[in-house]
N, C-alpha and C positions, 0 to 999 in steps of 0.2 A: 230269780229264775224267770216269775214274767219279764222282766226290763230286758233278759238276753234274747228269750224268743224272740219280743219286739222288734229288737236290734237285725237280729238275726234275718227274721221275715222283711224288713225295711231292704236289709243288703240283697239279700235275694230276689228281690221285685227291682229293684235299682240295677243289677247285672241283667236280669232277662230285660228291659227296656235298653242295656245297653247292646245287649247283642243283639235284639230287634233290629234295633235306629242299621248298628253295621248290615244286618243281613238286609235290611229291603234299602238302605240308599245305595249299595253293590248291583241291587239287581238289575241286570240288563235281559235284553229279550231279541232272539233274532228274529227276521222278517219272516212273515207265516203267509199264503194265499188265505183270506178273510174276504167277507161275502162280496163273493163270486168272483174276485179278482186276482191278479197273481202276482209273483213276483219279478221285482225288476233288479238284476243284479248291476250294480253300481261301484265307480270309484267314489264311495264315500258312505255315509247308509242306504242297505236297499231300500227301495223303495214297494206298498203293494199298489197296485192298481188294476183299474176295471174301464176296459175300454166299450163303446156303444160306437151303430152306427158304419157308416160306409171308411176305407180308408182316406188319406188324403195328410200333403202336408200342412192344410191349414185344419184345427179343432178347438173346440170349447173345452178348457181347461176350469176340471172344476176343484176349488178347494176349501175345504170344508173347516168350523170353527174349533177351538178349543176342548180339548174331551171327546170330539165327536169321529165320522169316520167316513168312508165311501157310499156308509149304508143311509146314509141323510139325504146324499145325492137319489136315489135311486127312482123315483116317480120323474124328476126334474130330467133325470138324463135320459132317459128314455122315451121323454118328450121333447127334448130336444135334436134327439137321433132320428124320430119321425118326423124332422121337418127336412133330413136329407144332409148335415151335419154329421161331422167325425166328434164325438163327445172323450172326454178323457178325464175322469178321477180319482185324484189323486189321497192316498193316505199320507199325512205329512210325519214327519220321523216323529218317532212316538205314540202313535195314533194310529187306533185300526191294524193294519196286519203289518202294517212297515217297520221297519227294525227301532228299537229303543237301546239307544248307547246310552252307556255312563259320563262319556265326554259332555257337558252344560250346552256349552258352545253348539252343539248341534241342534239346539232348541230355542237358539236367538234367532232375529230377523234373518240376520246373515248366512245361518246354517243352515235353515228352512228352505229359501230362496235360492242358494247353492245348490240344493238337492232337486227343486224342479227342474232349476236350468238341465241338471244331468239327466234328471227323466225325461224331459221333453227330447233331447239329445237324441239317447237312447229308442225313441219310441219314432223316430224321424218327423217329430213337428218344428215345422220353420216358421207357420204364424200363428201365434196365440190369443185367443182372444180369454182373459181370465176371469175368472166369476169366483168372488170370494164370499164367504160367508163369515162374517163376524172375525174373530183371529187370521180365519183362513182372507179376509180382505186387505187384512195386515201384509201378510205375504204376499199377496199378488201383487200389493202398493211394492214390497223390496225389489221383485222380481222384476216387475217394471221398471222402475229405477235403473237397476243393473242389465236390463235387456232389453237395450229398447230396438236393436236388430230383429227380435224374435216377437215381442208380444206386440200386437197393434190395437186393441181396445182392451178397458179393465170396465169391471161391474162387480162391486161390492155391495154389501148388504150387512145393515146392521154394526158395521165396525168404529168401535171409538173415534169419533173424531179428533180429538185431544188426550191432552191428560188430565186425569180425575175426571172423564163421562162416561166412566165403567162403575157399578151400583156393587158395592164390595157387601159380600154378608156376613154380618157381626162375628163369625166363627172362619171363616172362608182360610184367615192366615194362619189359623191355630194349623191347620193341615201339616204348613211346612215350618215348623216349631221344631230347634233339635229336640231330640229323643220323644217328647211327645207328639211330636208329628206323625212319623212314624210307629208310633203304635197308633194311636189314630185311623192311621191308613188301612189298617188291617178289617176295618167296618168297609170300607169301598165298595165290596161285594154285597153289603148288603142291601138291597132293592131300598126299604123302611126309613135308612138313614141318608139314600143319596135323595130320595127323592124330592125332599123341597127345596134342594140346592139344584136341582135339575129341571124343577118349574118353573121355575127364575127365565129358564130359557125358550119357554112356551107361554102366552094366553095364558090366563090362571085359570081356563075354563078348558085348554085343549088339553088334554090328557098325555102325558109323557108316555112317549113308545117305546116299547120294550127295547128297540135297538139304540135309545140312548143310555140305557140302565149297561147294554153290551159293549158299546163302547169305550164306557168312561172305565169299566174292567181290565179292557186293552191295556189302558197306560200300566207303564213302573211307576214307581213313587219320583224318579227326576224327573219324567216326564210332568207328571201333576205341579212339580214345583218350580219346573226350569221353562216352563213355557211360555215366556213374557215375552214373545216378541212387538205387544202391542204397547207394554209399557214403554220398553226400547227404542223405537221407531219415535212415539209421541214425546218423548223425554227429549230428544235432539230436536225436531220439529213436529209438527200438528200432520197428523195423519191425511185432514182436509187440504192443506197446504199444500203435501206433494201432490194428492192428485192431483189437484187445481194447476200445479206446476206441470204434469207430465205432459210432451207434446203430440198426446195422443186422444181419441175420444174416454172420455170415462161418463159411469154414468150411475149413481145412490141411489140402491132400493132400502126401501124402511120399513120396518111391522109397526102401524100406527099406535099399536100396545104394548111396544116393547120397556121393558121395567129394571131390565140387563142393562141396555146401554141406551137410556132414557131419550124416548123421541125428539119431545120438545127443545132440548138442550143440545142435544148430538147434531139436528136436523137445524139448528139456526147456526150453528160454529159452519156447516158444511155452506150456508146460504152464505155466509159472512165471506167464505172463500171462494163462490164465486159458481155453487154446485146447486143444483137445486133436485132434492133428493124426489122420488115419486113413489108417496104414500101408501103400502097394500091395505086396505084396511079392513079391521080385524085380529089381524095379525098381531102377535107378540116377537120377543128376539130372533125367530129361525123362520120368514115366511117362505123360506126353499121347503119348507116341511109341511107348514100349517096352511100355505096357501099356493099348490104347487104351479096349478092354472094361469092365478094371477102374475104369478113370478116367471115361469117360463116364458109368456106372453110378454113383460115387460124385458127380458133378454133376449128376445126374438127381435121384438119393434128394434130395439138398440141396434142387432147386431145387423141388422138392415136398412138403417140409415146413412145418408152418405156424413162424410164430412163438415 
C-alpha cells in the first residue's frame, strides 16, 4: 500500500512538472505600454518605446541589456534630451512592454536588430547614433553591421567582448533545464531569490532598484532562455572585432567594477582590437544606472566629436 502511494505521488508530481514545462514554454505575451512608453505597431513584433526630447530625424537610440528595460534608461535620457537631442528607447522583443513571441528566432542577433531597423523606420529616424548597454551593445553591434545607411556612431557599454568574457553563475543554466527549468521559473517573481543573480549586475555595494526586480518579471520563460544574442554574434566573430571593423566612429564605456563581464579581461581583448574603452570608475556592470553623470557626459563628449 505505502509502495503505491509512493508510485502514485511520484506520477503525480512528474505530470504537474510536465504540464508546467508545456504551459510556461507556450507562453507568449503581447506588447503592453510599460513605463511611460507606448506602443509601436510593427510588421514583425511590436515594439514598446518612450521617446524624450525635441523631434528631428537624427536621435540617440537607446538599448538597453538583458532582463532589463526602458526604465534603466530613464535619468540617462533625460539627460541627454537636456542637451537639445531627440532620445529614443527602445524595449527589445521580450523585454519591458514589447511583445514576447514563441518564435526563438525573434531573440537572436538577427531578430533583435531587424526589429529596431522597423522601429526606427516607423518612428522616421534616418540617423542613429546607438548607445547599447551590455546585450543591448550586442544589438546595436548587429544593427550596425546591417545599417550602415541609418546608424552613424555606436557607444556600448559593458558588452562581452568575446566568447567566454561573460561570468556564468553556478546555477544560471539550471533556469533553462527541460522541465525543471521551468518549474524553476515560477520563483522569478520572487524579489529573495532573484536577487543575488541581479547584483551580479551592479557594484556589490550599489543596491539593486526595484525597477530591475520589475523587469526581469517582464520576460516569458523563452524570453529568459532564447536571449543569446551575445553568445551568437561572439561565436561567428569577437564582438571587439566588428566594432573595430565598422566604418563608423564607436566608442567602449566600462564600470571599472564590473564582475558580469569582467573588466580586466573584456577591456584588454577590446584594446587588442584596436578600442580603447573609458573607465567610469566606481561603477560595476550597468554604469548608465550606477553612474548616470559620468556616462552621459561620456556620450555627449563622443557624440560631439568630429571624425
Amino acid at each position: 500500500m505505502k509502495l503505491r502511494i509512493v508510485v502514485v505521488t511520484l506520477v503525480a508530481v512528474v505530470v504537474a512538472l510536465l504540464v508546467n514545462a508545456f504551459a510556461v514554454t507556450q507562453h507568449q505575451r503581447p506588447a503592453e505600454a510599460f513605463a511611460g512608453g507606448r506602443v509601436l505597431a510593427l510588421d514583425g513584433p511590436d515594439l514598446n518605446v518612450r521617446e524624450y526630447g525635441p523631434p528631428g530625424e537624427r536621435a540617440v537610440v537607446l538599448l538597453h541589456g538583458y532582463s532589463a528595460s526602458i526604465e534603466w534608461w530613464q535619468e540617462d535620457a533625460a539627460a541627454l534630451a537636456g542637451t537639445g537631442m531627440r532620445v529614443v528607447a527602445i524595449d527589445l522583443v521580450g523585454h519591458g512592454g514589447s511583445e514576447a513571441p514563441r518564435d526563438a528566432d525573434q531573440y537572436g542577433a538577427a531578430g533583435q536588430a531587424a526589429a529596431v531597423r522597423r522601429a526606427l523606420d516607423a518612428l522616421g529616424v534616418r540617423h542613429a547614433i546607438l548607445v547599447g548597454h551590455s546585450m543591448g551593445g550586442v544589438v546595436a553591434t548587429a544593427v550596425a553591421e546591417r545599417n550602415p545607411d541609418v546608424v552613424e556612431r555606436v557607444v556600448v557599454s559593458d558588452t562581452p567582448a568575446d566568447k567566454g568574457m561573460t561570468a556564468t553563475l553556478p546555477l544560471a543554466k539550471l533556469a533553462c533545464w527541460p522541465v525543471v527549468g521551468p518549474a524553476a521559473d515560477r520563483l522569478r517573481g520572487v524579489d529573495a531569490v532573484t536577487q543575488s543573480s541581479l547584483q551580479t549586475g551592479f557594484a556589490d555595494d550599489y543596491p539593486v532598484p526595484q525597477f530591475a526586480h520589475r523587469s526581469l518579471e517582464q520576460m516569458t520563460y523563452t524570453g529568459v532562455c532564447q536571449s543569446d544574442a551575445g553568445d551568437e554574434l561572439n561565436a561567428e566573430r569577437a564582438i571587439a572585432d566588428r566594432l573595430a571593423g565598422l566604418a563608423i566612429p564607436v566608442v567602449v564605456v566600462w564600470g571599472e567594477r564590473d564582475v558580469l563581464t569582467p573588466t580586466a579581461t573584456n577591456v584588454a581583448r577590446y584594446r587588442a582590437a584596436g578600442l580603447t574603452p573609458t573607465i567610469l570608475s566606481g561603477s560595476g556592470h550597468s554604469p548608465n544606472v550606477e553612474a548616470p553623470d559620468a556616462f552621459v557626459a561620456a556620450v555627449v563628449d563622443f557624440i560631439g566629436q568630429t571624425r
